[in-house]
C-alpha positions in Angstrom: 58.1 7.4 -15.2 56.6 10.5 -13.1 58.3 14.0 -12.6 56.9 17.3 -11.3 57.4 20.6 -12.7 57.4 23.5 -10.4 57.0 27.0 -12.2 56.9 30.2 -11.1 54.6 33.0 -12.3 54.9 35.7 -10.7 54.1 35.8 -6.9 51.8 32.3 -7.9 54.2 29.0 -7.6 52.2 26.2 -10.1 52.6 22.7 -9.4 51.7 20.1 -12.5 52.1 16.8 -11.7 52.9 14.7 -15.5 52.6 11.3 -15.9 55.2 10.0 -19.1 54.7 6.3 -20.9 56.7 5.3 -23.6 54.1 5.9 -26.2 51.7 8.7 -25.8 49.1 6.3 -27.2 49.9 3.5 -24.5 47.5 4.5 -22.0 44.5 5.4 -24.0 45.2 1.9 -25.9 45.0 0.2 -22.9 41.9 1.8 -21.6 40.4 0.9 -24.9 41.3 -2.8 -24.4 39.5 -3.2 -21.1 36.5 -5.0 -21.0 32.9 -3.0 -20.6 30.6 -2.9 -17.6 27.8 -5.6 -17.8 25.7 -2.5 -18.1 26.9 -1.1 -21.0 27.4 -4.4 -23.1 24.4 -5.3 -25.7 22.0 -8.0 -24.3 22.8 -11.6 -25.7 20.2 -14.6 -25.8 20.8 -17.2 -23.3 23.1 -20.4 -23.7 24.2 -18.7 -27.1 20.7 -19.1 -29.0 20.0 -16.6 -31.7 17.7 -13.4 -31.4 15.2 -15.4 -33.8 15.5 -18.3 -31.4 14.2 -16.5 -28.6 11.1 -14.8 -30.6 9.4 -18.7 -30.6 7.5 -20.0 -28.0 5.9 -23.4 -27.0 2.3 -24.1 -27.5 2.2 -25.3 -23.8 4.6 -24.8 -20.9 3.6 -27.7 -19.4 2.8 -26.4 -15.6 -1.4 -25.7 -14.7 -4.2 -28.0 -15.9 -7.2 -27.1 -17.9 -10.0 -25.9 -16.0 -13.2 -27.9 -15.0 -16.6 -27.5 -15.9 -17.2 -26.7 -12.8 -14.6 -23.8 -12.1 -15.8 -22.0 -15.3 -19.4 -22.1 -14.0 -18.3 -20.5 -10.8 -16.9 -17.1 -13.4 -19.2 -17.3 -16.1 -22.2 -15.4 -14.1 -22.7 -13.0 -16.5 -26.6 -12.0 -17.3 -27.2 -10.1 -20.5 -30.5 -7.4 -20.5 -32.7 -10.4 -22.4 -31.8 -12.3 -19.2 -29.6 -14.6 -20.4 -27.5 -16.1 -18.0 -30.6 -15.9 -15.0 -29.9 -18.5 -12.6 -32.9 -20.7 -11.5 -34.7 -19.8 -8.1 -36.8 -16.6 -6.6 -36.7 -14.0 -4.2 -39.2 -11.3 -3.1 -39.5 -8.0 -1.3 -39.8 -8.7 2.0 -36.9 -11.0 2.1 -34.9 -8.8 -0.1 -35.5 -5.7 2.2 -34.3 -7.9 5.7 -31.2 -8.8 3.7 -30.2 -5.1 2.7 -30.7 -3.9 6.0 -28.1 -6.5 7.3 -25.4 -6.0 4.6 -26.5 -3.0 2.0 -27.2 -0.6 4.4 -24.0 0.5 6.1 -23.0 1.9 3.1 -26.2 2.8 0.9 -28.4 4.0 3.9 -31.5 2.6 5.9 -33.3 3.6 2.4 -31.3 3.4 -0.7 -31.3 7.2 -0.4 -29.2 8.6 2.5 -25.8 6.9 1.3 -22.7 7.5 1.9 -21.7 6.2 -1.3 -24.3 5.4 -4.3 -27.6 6.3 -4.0 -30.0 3.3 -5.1 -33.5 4.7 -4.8 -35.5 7.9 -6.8 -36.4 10.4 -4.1 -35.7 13.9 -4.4 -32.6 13.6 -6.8 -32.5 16.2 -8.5 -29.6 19.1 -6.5 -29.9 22.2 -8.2 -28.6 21.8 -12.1 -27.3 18.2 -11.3 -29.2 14.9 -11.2 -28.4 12.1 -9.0 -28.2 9.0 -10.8 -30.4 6.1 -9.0 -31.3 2.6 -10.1 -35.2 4.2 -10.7 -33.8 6.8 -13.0 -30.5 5.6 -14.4 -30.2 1.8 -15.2 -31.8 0.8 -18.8 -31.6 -2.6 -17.8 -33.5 -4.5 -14.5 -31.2 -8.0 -15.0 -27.9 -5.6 -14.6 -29.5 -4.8 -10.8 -29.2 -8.7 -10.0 -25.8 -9.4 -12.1 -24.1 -6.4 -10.6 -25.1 -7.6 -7.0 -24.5 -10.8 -7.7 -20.7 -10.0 -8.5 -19.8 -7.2 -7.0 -21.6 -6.9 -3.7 -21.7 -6.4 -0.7 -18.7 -4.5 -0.6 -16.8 -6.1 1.9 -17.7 -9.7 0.6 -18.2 -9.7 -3.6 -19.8 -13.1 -4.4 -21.2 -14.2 -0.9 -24.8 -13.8 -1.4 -27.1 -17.1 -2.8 -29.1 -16.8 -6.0 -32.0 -16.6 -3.6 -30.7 -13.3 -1.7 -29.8 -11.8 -5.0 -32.9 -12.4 -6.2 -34.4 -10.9 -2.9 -32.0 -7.9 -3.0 -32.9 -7.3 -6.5 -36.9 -7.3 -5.9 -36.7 -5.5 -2.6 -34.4 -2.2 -4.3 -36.9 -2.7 -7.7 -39.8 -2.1 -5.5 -38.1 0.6 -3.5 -37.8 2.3 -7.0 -41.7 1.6 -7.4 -40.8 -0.7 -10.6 -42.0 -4.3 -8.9 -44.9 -5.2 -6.8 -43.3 -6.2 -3.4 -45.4 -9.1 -2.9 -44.8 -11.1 -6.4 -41.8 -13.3 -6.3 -38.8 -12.3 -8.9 -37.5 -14.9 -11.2 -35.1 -15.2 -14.2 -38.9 -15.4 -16.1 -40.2 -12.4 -14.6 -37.3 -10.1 -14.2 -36.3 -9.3 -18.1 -39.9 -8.5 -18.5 -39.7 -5.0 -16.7 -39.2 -2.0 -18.5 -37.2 0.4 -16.9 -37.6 4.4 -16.8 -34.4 4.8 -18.7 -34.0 1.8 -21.1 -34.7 4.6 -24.3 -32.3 7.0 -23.3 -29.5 4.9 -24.2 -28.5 3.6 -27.9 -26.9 1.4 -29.3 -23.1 2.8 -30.4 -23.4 3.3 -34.1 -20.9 5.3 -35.0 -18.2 4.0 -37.8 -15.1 5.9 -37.8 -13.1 3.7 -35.4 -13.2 0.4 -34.2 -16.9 -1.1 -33.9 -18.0 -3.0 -31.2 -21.5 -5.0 -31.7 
């Protein structure tokens, strides 16, 4: 049952409203009793497997299908420095330089030098203490200029470009950097065979106190 006590202390009147059961464990029993949010309960696994159960898994979950020849050859473009990787074909100069002026040259500038974003030709890089890192002075490796364009640009369209415009794209920015003669077709023989300004500034990683990577 419910009563209220009325109390006066002083000038102040207190009102306590008390609630009465007939045990004075009753209620706190029965709050105990009540089943627990979802959100509080421990997770279980599903249709009352064991934890160890749901640890396994199948060697196939039998949706997708292996892929083709044909579907790898379309990813595995990579081309290592030695040229490995090179597809067959040639491009030169000329061609190479019509090409960037149609889809290289919005964001690299007219020359390779002006940008806005990174600058492709040697000019007048160096700007006070700091160098400007171009394909002339920078890259170690000539076959990374025609796998990075061949993946990665142009920008707006990654993997457009035939072997023959990389090729072109790759001679015309090479002799921009004076590092091919414009008027010699580049080929997967000819293009590992150039040396670049910067190929003996970097090493190999030889250090041994983590993980090595050869």
């Amino acid at each position: 049952m419910q009563g209220n006590t009325i109390r006066f202390i002083g000038s102040v009147v207190v009102i306590a409203t008390l609630s009465f059961t007939a045990s004075g464990l009753e209620v706190g029993q029965q709050r105990a009793s009540l089943p627990r949010p979802a959100w509080q309960r421990p997770a279980l696994p599903c249709g009352g497997a064991s934890l160890a159960d749901t640890l396994s898994q199948p060697a196939r979950f039998g949706f997708g299908r292996p892929a083709t020849e044909a579907e790898i050859a379309m990813l595995d473009i990579d081309v290592r420095p030695d040229g490995q990787g090179l597809p067959t074909g040639e491009g030169n100069a000329a061609e190479g330089k019509a090409i960037y002026a149609l889809k290289c040259a919005g964001c690299h500038g007219a020359t390779g030098t002006e940008g806005p974003n990174d600058r492709l030709v040697v000019g007048d890089t160096i700007k006070g203490a700091r160098r400007i890192r171009a394909i002339g002075n920078y890259w170690p490796h000539a076959t990374t200029v025609f796998d990075y364009i061949r993946r990665a640009m142009p920008f707006n369209q990654p993997g457009s470009l035939t072997d023959r415009e990389v090729y072109g794209l790759t001679a015309y920015l090479l002799h921009a950097n004076g590092l091919w003669d414009g008027k010699v077709a580049l080929n997967a023989k000819n293009l590992p065979t150039i040396k670049m300004p910067a190929r003996d500034k970097f090493v190999p990683d030889d250090r041994t106190d983590g993980p090595e990577i050869k």
